[in-house]
C-alpha positions as CSV (number, residue, x, y, z in Angstrom):
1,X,46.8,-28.4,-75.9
2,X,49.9,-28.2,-73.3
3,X,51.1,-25.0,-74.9
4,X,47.7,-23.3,-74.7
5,X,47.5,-24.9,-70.8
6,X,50.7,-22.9,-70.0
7,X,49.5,-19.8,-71.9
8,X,47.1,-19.9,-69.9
9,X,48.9,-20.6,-66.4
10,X,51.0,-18.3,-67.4
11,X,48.7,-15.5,-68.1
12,X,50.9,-15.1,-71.6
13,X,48.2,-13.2,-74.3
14,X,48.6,-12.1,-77.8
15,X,50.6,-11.1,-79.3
16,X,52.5,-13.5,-77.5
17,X,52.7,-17.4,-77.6
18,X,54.0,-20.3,-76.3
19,X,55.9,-22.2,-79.1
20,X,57.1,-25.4,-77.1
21,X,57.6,-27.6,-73.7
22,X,60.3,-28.9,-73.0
23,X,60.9,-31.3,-69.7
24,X,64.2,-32.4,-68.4
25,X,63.5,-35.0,-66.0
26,X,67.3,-36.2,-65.4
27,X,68.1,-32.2,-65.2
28,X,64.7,-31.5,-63.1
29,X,64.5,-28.7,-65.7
30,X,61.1,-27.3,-67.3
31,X,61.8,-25.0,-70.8
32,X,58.9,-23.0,-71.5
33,X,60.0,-21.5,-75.2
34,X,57.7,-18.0,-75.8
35,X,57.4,-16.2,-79.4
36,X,55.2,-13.6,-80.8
37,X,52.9,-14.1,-83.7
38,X,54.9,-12.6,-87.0
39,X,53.5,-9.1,-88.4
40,X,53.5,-8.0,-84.3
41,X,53.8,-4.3,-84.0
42,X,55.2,-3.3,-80.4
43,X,54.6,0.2,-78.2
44,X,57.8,1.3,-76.4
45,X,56.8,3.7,-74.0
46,X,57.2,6.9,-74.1
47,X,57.5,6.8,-77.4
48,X,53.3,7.0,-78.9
49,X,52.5,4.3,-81.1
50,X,53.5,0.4,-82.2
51,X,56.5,-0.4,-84.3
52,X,57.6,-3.0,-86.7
53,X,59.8,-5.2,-85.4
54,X,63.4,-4.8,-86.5
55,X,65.4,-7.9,-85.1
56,X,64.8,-10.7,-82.3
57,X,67.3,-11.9,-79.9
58,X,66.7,-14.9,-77.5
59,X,66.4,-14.0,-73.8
60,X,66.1,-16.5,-70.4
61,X,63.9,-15.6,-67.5
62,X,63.7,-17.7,-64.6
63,X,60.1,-17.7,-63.5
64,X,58.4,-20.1,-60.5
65,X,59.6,-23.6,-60.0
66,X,57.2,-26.3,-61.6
67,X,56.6,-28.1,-58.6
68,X,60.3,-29.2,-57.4
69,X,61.7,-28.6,-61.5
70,X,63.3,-25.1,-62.0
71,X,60.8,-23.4,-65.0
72,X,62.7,-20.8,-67.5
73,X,61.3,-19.2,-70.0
74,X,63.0,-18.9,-73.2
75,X,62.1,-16.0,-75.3
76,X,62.4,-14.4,-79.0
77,X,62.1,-10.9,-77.8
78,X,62.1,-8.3,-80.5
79,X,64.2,-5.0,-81.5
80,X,61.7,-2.3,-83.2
81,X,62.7,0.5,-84.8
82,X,61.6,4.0,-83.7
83,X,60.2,6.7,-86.1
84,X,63.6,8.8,-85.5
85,X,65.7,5.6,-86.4
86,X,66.5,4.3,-83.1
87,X,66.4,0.5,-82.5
88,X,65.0,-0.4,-79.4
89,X,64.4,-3.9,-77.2
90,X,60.8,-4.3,-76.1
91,X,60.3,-5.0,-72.7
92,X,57.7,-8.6,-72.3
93,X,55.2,-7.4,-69.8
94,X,56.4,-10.4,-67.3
95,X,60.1,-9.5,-67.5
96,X,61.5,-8.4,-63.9
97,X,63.6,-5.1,-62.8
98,X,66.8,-7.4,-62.6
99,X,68.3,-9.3,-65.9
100,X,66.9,-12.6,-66.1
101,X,64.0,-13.1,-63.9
102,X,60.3,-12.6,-64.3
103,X,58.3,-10.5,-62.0
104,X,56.8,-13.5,-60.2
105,X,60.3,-15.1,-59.4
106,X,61.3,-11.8,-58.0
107,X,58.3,-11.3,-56.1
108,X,58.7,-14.9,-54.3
109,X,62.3,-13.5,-53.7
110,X,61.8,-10.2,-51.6
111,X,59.0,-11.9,-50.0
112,X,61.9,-14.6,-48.7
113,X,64.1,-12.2,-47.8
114,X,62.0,-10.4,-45.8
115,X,61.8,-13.2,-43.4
116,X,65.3,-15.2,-44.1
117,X,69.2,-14.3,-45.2
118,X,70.3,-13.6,-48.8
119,X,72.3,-16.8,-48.4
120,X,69.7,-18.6,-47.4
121,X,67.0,-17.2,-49.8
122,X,70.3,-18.1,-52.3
123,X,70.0,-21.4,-51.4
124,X,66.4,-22.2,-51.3
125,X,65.8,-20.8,-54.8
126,X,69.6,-21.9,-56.2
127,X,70.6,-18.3,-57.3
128,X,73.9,-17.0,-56.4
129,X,73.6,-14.7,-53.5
130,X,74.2,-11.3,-55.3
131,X,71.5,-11.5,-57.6
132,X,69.2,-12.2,-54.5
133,X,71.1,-9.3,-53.3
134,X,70.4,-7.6,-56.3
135,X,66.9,-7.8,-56.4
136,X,66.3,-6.6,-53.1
137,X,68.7,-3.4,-53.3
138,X,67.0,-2.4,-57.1
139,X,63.7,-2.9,-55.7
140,X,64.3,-0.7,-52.5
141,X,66.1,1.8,-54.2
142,X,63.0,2.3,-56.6
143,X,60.5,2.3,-53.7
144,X,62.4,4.8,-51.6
145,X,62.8,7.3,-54.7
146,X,59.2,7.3,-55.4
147,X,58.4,8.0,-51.8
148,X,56.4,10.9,-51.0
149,X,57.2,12.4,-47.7
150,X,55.4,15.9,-47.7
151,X,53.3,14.8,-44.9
152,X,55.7,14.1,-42.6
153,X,55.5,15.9,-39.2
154,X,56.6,14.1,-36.5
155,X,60.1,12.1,-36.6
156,X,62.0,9.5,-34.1
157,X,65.5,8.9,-34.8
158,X,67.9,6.3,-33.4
159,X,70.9,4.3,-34.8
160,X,71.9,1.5,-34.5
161,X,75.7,-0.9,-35.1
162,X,76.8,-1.9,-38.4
163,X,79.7,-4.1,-36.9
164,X,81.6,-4.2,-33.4
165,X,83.2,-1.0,-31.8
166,X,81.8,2.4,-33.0
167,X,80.4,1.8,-36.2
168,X,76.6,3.1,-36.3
169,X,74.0,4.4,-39.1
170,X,71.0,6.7,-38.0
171,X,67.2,5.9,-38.9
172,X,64.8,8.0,-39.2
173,X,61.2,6.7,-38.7
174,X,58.1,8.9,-39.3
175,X,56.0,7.6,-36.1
176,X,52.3,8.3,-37.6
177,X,52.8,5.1,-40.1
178,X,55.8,3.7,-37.8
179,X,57.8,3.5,-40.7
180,X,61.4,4.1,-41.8
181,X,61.8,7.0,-44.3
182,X,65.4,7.6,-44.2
183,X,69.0,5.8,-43.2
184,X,72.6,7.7,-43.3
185,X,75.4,6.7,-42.0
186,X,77.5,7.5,-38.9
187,X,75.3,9.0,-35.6
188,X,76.6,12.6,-35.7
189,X,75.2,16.0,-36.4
190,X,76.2,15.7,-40.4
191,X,73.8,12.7,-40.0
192,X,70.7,14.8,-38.9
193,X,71.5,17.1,-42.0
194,X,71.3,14.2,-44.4
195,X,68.2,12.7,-43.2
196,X,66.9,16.5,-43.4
197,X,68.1,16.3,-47.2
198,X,66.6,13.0,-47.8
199,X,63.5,14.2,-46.2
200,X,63.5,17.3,-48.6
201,X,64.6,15.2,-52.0
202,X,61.2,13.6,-51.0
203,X,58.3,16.6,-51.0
204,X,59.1,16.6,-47.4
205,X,60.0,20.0,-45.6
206,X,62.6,20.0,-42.8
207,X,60.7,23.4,-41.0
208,X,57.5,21.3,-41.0
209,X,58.7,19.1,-38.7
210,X,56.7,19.5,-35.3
211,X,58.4,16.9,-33.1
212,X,61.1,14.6,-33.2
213,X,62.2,11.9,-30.5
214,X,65.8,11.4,-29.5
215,X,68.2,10.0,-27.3
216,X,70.2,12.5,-25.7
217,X,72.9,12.4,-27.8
218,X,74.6,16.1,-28.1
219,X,75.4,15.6,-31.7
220,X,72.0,14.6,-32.3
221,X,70.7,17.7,-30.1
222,X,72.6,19.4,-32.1
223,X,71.8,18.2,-35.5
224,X,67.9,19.1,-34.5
225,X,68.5,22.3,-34.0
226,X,70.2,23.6,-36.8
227,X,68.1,21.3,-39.8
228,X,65.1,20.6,-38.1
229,X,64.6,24.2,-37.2
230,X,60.7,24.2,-35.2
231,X,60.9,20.7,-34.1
232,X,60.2,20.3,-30.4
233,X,62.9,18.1,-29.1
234,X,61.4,14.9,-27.0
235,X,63.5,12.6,-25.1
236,X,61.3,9.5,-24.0
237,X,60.8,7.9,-20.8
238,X,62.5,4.4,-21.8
239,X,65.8,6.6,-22.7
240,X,65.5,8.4,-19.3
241,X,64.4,5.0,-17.3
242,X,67.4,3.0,-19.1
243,X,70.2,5.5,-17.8
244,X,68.6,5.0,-14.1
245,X,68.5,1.1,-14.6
246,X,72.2,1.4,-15.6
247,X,72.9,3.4,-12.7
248,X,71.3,1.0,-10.4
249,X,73.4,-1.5,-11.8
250,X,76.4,0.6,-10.9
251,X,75.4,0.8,-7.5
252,X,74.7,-2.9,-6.8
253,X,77.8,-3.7,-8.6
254,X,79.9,-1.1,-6.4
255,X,77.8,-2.1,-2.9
256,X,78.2,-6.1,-3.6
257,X,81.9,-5.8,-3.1
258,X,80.9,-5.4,1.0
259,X,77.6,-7.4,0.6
260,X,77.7,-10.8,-1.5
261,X,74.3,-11.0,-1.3
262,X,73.3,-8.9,-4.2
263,X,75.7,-10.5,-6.7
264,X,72.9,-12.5,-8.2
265,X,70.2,-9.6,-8.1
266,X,71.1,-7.6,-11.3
267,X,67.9,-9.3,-13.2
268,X,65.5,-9.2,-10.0
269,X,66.4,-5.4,-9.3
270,X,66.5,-4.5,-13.2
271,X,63.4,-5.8,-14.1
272,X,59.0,-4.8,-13.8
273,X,58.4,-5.6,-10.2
274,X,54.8,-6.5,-11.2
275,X,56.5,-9.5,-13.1
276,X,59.1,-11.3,-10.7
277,X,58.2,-14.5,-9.5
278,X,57.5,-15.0,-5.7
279,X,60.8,-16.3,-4.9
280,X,62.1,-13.3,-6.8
281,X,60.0,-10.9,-5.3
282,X,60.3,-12.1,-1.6
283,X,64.4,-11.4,-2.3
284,X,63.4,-7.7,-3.5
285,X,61.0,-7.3,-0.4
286,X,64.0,-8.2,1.7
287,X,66.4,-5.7,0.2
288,X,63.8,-3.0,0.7
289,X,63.5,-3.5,3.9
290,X,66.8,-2.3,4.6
291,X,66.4,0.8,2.4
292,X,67.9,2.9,5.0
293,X,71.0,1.4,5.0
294,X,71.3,0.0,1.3
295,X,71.9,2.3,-1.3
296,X,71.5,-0.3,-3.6
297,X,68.0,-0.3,-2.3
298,X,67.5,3.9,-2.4
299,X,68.8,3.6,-6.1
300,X,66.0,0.9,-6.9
301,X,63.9,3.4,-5.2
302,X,64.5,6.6,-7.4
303,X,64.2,4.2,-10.3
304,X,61.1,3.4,-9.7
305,X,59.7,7.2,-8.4
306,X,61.2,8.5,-11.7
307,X,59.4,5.9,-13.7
308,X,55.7,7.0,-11.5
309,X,56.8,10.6,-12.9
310,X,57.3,9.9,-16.3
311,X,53.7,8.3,-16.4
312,X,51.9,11.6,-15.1
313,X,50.3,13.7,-18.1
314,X,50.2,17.2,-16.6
315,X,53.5,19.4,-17.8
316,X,53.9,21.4,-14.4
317,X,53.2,18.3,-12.1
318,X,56.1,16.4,-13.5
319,X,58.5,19.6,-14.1
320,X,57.8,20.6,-10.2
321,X,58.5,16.3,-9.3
322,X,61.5,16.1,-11.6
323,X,62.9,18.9,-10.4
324,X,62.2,18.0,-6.8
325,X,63.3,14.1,-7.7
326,X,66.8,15.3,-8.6
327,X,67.2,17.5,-5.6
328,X,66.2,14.3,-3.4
329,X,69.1,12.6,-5.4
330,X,71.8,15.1,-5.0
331,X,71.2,15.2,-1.6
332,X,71.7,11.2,-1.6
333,X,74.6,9.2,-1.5
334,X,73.8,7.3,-4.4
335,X,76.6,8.1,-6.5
336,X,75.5,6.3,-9.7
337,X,72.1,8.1,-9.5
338,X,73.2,11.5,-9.4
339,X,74.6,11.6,-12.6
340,X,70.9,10.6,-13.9
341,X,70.1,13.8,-11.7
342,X,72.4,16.0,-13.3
343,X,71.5,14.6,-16.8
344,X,67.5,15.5,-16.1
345,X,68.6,18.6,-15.0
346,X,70.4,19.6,-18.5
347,X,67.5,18.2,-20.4
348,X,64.5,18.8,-18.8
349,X,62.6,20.4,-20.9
350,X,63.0,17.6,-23.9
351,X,62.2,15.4,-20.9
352,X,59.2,17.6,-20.2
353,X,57.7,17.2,-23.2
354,X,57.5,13.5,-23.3
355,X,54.3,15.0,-20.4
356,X,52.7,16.5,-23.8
357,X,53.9,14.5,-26.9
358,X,54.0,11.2,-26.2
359,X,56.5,11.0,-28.9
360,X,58.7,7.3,-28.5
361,X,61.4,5.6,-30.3
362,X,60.6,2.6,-28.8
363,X,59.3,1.0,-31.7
364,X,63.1,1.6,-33.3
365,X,64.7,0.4,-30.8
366,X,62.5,-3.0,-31.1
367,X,63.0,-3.1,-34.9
368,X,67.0,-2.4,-33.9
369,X,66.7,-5.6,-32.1
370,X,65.1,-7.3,-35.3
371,X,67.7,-5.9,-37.2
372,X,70.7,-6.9,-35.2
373,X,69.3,-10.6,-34.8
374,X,69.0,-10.6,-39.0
375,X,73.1,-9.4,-38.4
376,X,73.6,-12.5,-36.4
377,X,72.3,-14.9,-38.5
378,X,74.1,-13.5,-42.0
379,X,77.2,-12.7,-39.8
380,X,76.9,-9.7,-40.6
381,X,76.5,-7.1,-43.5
382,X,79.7,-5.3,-45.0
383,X,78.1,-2.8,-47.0
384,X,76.5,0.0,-46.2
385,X,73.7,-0.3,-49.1
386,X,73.5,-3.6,-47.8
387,X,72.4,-2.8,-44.6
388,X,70.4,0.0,-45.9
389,X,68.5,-2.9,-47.7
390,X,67.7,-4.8,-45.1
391,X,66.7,-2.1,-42.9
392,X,64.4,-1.0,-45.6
393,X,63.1,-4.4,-46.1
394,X,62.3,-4.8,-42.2
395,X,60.9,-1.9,-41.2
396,X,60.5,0.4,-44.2
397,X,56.7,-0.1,-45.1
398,X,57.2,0.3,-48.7
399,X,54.9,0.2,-51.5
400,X,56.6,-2.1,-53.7
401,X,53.3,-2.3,-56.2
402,X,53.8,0.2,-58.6
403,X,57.1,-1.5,-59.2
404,X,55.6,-5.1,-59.7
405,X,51.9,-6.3,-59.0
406,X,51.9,-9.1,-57.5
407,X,53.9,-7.4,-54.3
408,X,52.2,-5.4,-52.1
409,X,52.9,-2.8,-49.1
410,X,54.6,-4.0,-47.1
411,X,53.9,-5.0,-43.4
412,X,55.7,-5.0,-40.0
């Protein structure tokens, strides 16, 4: 009666069976012993047909805890022999991708990880940590290789640290599904070619691309143009508003040296107007108030007319403001701001065509943030295919069911 109750719970059928139970209380073990009914022919795909068994050897798969016990399942799993004399080990339906798990324990694991560090999806299921890690890089590497990127057409890349100083890798995100397709490492022009490789290996075509969003990186630039050939270059707004936010940072930090007054204003200048407090906004009212002889108040001032540009929707309107919004500037004294002039200047087209596209990294740069805090809390990753995983994991979107059923698509 038990054995046919696990068979059951188990979802075990002919011609398999479950010989025996046996509970370790002391151990907090359960030993679930499988065998097949003798005479069993088995199929080995590709290979057409069912074939006699030839041998058995004993195989353990560690499957979902029994309440708090650890369940493994101890199987006989037979050798058949092929028609052209081969000797083969059949495959049990519920066997997992990685030696010695079932599908179920390895589905409970990349659903963990998802959320939680491979040390502390280690501990939680009592696995060492590279087999957690192993699971989750086999699994991802067989998602991403069946990918199918043909209908790819409009890109965002970004990058993002691996570790302190200049150590980056590049994403590539295809922004109809908000999903990343692609990561390479480094943040140069070779990068862009890889991506443009990957995105080929993949039924994708680099000359289809139609649009792809950037910072404005010159390797990157450059990168675009020579593998993504007919991709219209788009640098957003937040890139564009970010370099005047740091510039008016410059300025208050330069102009508080002869007015003490604005050393605690960096957050009440930097951020939405429409969200400061009273007491916060009443100090920003006062600053403006002297906007003819604060520059610190001029820069705020640009920041926020550049922003109103960006917002506008008609291409010659905001080409005929930019261009006028820089001249303003140059003719300024706002040091720190004129370098954002200059920088429009030699990109105003890409900064155009934000106008038209619409096309934003943004969503990157929040899943950058996601992926940094996961960095934090494992102190960070070492390898690149590491970090490749986890990006993957985060913010990939993968279809893991073709893999293993009882994992879905994933979410973000």
């Amino acid at each position: 009666m038990t054995e046919k109750l696990f068979e059951t719970a188990l979802g075990i059928t002919a011609p398999w069976f479950v010989a025996g139970v046996d509970f370790d209380a002391a151990g907090r073990t359960l030993t679930i012993r499988v065998d097949f009914t003798p005479g069993s022919r088995f199929a080995v795909p590709p290979v057409q047909g069912a074939h006699p068994v030839h041998d058995t050897v004993a195989k353990q798969y560690r499957h979902l805890n029994f309440f708090q016990h650890e369940c493994v399942l101890t199987v006989r799993v037979p050798r058949v022999k092929l028609p052209d004399g081969k000797v083969v080990q059949v495959e049990p339906e519920w066997a997992g991708k990685l030696a010695g798990f079932t599908l179920l324990f390895e589905a409970l694991i990349l659903a963990f990880c998802r959320e939680m560090t491979f040390r502390a999806v280690a501990r939680l299921v009592n696995v060492s940590v590279h087999r957690v890690m192993g699971v989750c890089e086999r699994y991802v590497a067989l998602a991403v290789a069946q990918q199918d990127l043909g209908g790819v057409r409009n890109l965002a890349i970004d990058e993002t640290s691996r570790a302190r100083g200049h150590d980056y890798v590049t994403l590539a995100a295809d922004t109809a599904r908000r999903a990343v397709i692609a990561v390479t490492e480094e943040r140069d022009a070779a990068a862009i070619e890889r991506l443009a490789s990957e995105l080929k290996a993949h039924g994708g075509d680099p000359a289809a691309i139609e649009s792809v969003s950037i910072d404005m990186s010159p390797a990157f630039i450059k990168g675009v143009g020579e593998h993504l050939p007919n991709a219209r270059i788009t640098f957003d707004k937040f890139h564009v508003i970010a370099h005047a936010s740091h510039a008016l940072d410059l300025m208050r930090r330069a102009e508080q040296k002869t007015d003490p007054a604005l050393k605690g204003m960096r957050w009440t200048l930097l951020k939405d107007s429409r969200r400061l407090g009273a007491p916060a906004r009443a100090e920003l009212d006062s600053l403006l108030s002297d906007i003819t002889t604060k520059r610190t108040a001029r820069a705020w001032m640009y920041r926020e007319q550049l922003r109103e540009i960006l917002n506008r929707k008609q291409v010659n309107v905001v080409r005929a403001m930019l261009t006028q919004w820089c001249t303003n500037v140059l003719r300024s004294k706002v040091e720190p701001m004129k370098v954002v002039a200059h920088m429009i200047r030699s990109h105003l087209e890409g900064i155009i065509a934000w106008a038209q596209t619409r096309a934003t990294n943004g969503f990157l740069e929040a899943l950058n943030g996601l992926f940094q805090a996961a960095k934090r809390k494992a102190r960070g990753y070492g390898r690149f295919s590491t970090i490749r995983t986890v990006i993957f994991l985060i913010a990939g979107k993968l279809d893991f069911s073709k893999i293993n059923p009882h994992v879905g698509v994933q979410s973000t």
